[in-house]
Every structure is written in structure tokens, then in C-alpha cells.
N, C-alpha and C positions, 0 to 999 in steps of 0.2 A: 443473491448469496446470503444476506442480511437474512431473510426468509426463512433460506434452509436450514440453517443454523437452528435459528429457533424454533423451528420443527423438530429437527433431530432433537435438541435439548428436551423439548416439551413430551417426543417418544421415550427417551429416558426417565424423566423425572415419573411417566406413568408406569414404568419398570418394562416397557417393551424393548428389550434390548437385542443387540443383532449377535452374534456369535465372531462375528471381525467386524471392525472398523477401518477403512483404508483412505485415511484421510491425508490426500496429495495436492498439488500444486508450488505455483507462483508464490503465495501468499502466504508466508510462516505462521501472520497474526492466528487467525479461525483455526488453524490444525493445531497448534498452542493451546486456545481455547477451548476448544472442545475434549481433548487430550486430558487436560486439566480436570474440565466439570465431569470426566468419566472418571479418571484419578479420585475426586473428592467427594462423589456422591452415590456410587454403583454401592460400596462396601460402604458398614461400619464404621469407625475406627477401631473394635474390638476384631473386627473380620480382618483389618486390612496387615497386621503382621504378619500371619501365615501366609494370606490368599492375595496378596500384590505384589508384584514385582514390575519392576522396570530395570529394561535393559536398554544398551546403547547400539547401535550396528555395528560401529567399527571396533566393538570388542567382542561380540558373537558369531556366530555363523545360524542361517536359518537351519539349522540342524537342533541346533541350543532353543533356538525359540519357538520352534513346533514339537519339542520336548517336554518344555514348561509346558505350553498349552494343551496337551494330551494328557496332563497330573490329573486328579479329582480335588478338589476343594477341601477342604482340612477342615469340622465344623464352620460349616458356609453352605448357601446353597451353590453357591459361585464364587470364582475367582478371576483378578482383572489380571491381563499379561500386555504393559506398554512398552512399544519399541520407538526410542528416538531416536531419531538421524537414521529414519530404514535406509534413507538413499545410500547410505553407506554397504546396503547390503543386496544394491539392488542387481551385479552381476547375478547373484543366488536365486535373487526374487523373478528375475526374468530368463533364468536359465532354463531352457526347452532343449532336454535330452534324446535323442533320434527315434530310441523306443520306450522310453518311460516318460510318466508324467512328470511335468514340472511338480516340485515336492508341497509348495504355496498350492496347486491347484488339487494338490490330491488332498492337503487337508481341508481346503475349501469345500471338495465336493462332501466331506463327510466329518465337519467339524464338531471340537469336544462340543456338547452343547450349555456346561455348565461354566462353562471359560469366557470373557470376555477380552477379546485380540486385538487391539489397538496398534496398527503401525502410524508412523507419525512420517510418511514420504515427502521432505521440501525438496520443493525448488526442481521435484520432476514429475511427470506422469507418470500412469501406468498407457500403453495403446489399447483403445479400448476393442482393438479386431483380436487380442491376444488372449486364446484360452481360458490364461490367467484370471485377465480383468471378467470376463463372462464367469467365470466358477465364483469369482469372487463378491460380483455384484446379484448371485443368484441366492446366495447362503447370508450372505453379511451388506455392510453398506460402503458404498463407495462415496467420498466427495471431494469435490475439486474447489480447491483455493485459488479462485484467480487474484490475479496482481488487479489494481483498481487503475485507472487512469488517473493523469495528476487531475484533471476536474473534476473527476468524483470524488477525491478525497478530503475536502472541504466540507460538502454536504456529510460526508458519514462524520468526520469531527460533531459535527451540530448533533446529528442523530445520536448518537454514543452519549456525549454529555446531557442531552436531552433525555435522555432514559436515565441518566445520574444526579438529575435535577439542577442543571445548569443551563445556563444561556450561553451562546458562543456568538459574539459578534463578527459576522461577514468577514471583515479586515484583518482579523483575531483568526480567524479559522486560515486565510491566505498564509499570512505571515509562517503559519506554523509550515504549511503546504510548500512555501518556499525554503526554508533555512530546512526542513527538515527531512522531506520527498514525499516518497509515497508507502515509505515502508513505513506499515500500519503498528509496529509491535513498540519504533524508534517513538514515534509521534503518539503512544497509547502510554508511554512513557512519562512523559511531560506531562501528559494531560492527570495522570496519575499524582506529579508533582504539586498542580495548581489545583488538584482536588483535598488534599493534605492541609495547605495556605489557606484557599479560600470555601467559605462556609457554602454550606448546599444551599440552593436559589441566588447561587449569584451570577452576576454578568462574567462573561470572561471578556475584558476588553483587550485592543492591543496595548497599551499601557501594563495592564497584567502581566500580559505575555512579555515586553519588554522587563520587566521589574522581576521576574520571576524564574523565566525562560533566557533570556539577555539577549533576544533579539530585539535589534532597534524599531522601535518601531517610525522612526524618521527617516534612516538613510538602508533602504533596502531595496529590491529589485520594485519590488508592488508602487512603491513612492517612487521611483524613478520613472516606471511605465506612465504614472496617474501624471507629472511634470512633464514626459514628453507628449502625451495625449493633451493639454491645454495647451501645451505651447509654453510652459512659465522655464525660462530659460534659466533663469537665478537659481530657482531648485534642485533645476534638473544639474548644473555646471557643480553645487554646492552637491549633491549625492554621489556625482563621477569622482569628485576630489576622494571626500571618503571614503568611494570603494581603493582607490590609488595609494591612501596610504594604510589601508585594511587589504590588499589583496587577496590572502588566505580565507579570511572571512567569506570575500566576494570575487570568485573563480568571474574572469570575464565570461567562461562558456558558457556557464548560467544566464548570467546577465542577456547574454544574446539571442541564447534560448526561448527565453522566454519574453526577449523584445522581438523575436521572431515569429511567436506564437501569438501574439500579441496583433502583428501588424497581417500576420494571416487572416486573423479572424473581424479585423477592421476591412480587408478586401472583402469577405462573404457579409458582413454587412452593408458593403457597398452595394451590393450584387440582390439584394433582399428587398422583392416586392412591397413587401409589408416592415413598416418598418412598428409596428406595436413590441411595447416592452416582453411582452410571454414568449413572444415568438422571435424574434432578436435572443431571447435567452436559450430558449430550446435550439434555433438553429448555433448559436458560438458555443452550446454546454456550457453555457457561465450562471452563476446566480444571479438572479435578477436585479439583485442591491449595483452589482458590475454595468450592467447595461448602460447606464449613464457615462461612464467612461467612453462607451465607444461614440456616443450621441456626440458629443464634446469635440472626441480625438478626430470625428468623421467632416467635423464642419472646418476642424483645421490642417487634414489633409485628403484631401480628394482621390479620387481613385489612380488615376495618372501616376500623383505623389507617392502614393501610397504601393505600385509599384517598384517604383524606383527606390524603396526604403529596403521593400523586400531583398531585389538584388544588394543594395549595399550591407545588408546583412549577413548574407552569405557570404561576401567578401570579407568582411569583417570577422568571419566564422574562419576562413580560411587562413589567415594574415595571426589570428589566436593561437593557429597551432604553428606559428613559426615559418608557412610560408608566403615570403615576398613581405616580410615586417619590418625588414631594413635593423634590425635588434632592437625596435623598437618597444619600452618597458607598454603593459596591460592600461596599463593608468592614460599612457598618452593614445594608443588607440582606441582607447574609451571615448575620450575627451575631441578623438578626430572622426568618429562613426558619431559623436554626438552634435557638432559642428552640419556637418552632413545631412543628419537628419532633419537638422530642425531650421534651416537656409530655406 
């Protein structure tokens, strides 16, 4: 995805521009992005008061916005027309009339050619068997934001800061991954903040990210997983307290989640002919710096155990949302799937 972006960018900056742009998906960050660099860079700033406009979906109808883009350019050779939140309009956009065309596809077949058309579609598709998407993807460009896995979204922190002259240490890159998720625009945010703090070439350590971001970098899911994978029970008892009297902070589903995902991926390296670090990483998708965690957690629970953690997890998953918990508070069924696990 990282690729096409900077394709598409790299078409623009040589002025090959498509006549629409139909930038959809999962993934708000890249259709933001790109929305943006066509925003800041197609026009002047002398061009851009006549000949840019943005509009919003839930204030227009696609009548209003294949209107603008049928205008001619006011001293310009071109004019940009962005629509955010199209999904707002996307009854209109996906409306197929029984004897006429869809109104998106009839300008598609035969677009202004000095207009640049920008919709900005989150969080849906277009189907790509639909007229529409074919007219559209024939005259202009089409691209899809996918949502990233939470294990990919580590390595693109590194990548990202890495093109902004920064280092991202491994535990630094988690930490953000966990308190923050996977939405890329949340987490481009922060790292915005610590590029402001600290000077370009420097480390992002977790320390940083603690001091900066106000994630601990002591009592968090990542340091609890790394406590139960050694077996160190003092740690692990001392980070269940503090998620117990942090609750909010630290949602037990999380915790579980990702103690489940955790003990999933200790079973497929149970199951792993080859036990070399490259290939241990490629088959759990984890960075290589993690692999040692699993080397550790594997010697001190065997595959049998390592079973049996799994179901207790689920159970514990179950018991979180209220059933068969006896009213029991988050903190003490932490402290009782932690008991459990590590007997």
C-alpha cells in the first residue's frame, strides 16, 4: 500500500494527473494523505482561490459536486474539487436508475478534463463488479486504504519515522501499538508530538514514549506478556495490581486479547520444525527483536500447558463480559486467570 501511495504521489509531482480520484477504504490515514498532497501541490497558491474548493458530503448532494467539476478554471489551466466524507453521499454515488445512468458514471465516462475530482470515501468500498467502479477506474484512479493488522503496525511506525530521520526502538514501536491500536492517523499523531520534543536523528525509546506520550512504559500489557513468558511472578502480580487500580487505562479485554494472541502464537511455535530466529518471525508476523520472548515463554510452558492456557483464556474472555463472574471486580479476575496461568 506503502508502494502505491508513493507512486501515485510521484505521478502527481510529474503533473500526470487523472481527472477523479476515488480514494476508499478501511484506512482514513492514506486517503487524508493523499487528499492533502493533491490539496497542496496540483494549484499555486495564487490559482488556489478561484479554482479549489472542498466540499463536505453531508452538506451536498452529488448534483452540487458534478456541477463544480463541469465549471472551467478561472486563469488556471486546472481546477481541484475535494469531497470529504463522500461516504456521506454514497446512497447518490451508488444509485443505479432502471433506465439511466448512474450520474458518477456518466461523468466518469466523459470527464471535465481540466478539473481535478477528488472524493475522499472512508471506512467503505466502492464493489468493484459495479458499472460505477469500472467507468471510474477507466477515466481516473481508484485506491483502496486497507486497515493494517495490529502486527504490521509496528514495522510501519519504524518505516514512517525512518523516512523522518528517526529511530523507533522495537518496545517503543509496541507500546504505541498497544495503548493506541491500529488506527494509523491516532498513532501519526503522537508520533507528530515526539517529532516537535525530540531533534531529528534521535532514538525514540520507550522512556520517550513514557515521558512524552504517558504510556508506562513499566506496567503495560507488552511487560506483563514479557513476566508471564519468564515465569517472573513478582512482576507479573505487581502489573495485575496496577492494571486493578488503573482499570480505565487497562480494559481487561485488551489484556486478554492480546494474552491470547500471545499464547496462540507460542502454540505455532511449538508446532515449528525449524526453530531459526527469521523463520519463527515470519511464521508468528512478529519482529525479530520478539522472537526471544517466545524462545523463553516456550521452555517454560510446553505445548500441553500451553493448551490449557488457551482454553483458560477464553474463559476468562467470557467471565469479562459479565458471564458466570459471580460480580466479581476486573482486577480480581486478573489476579485469578494470573494464578492459573502460571501454577
Amino acid at each position: 500500500m506503502v508502494e502505491e501511495v508513493t507512486r501515485i504521489v510521484k505521478d502527481i509531482k510529474k503533473g500526470n494527473l487523472r481527472p477523479i480520484y476515488f480514494l476508499m477504504g478501511e484506512e482514513p490515514y492514506y486517503i487524508d494523505q493523499l487528499a492533502d498532497y493533491i490539496a497542496d501541490n496540483v494549484l499555486t497558491e495564487e490559482e488556489k482561490g478561484f479554482n479549489q474548493m472542498v466540499l463536505y458530503g453531508r452538506d451536498v448532494s452529488l448534483d452540487d459536486v458534478l456541477s463544480q467539476a463541469k465549471r472551467f478554471p478561472m486563469m488556471a489551466e486546472r481546477q481541484v474539487v475535494i469531497v470529504k466524507e463522500a461516504q456521506d453521499m454514497s446512497r447518490e454515488i451508488l444509485a443505479q436508475p432502471d433506465k439511466s445512468k448512474n450520474k458518477l458514471e456518466a461523468y466518469a465516462e466523459n470527464p471535465q478534463p481540466t478539473t481535478v475530482l477528488v472524493f475522499c470515501y472512508k471506512y467503505k468500498k466502492l464493489d468493484k463488479r459495479k458499472r460505477v467502479y469500472k467507468e471510474i477506474a477507466k477515466s481516473g484512479l481508484i485506491f483502496e486504504s486497507k486497515k493494517l493488522y495490529e502486527n504490521q503496525v509496528g514495522d510501519w511506525i519504524r518505516r514512517v519515522m525512518s523516512g523522518k530521520g528517526y529511530t523507533v526502538e522495537p518496545k517503543a514501536a509496541h507500546m504505541l501499538v498497544e495503548f493506541l491500536g491500529t488506527d494509523l492517523s491516532k498513532i501519526n499523531n503522537e508520533l507528530e508530538k515526539l517529532r516537535l520534543i525530540l531533534p531529528e536523528g534521535s532514538t525514540i525509546t520507550p522512556l520517550a514514549v513514557e515521558e512524552n506520550i504517558g504510556i508506562s512504559k513499566d506496567f503495560n500489557n507488552f511487560e506483563l506478556q514479557r513476566a508471564i513468558g519468564e515465569k517472573d511472578v513478582v512482576k507479573a502480580h505487581r502489573i495485575i495490581n496496577y492494571f486493578s487500580q488503573n482499570p480505565k487505562d487497562n480494559p481487561m479485554v485488551v489484556t486478554i486479547a492480546l494474552l491470547f494472541s500471545f499464547f496462540q502464537n507460542l502454540l505455532i511455535y511449538h508446532g515449528l520444525p525449524s526453530k531459526d530466529k527469521s523463520t519463527v518471525a515470519k511464521a508468528l508476523k512478529v519482529n525479530p527483536y520478539f522472537v526471544s520472548q517466545y524462545v523463553d515463554a516456550a521452555r517454560n510452558y510446553p505445548m500441553k500447558k500451553v493448551s490449557h492456557i488457551v482454553n483458560l483464556l477464553r474463559t476468562a474472555d467470557v467471565k469479562s463480559k459479565g458471564v458466570g463472574a459471580y460480580n466479581l471486580s476486573q482486577g480480581d479476575l486478573l489476579k485469578e486467570l494470573l494464578v492459573q496461568i502460571m501454577s
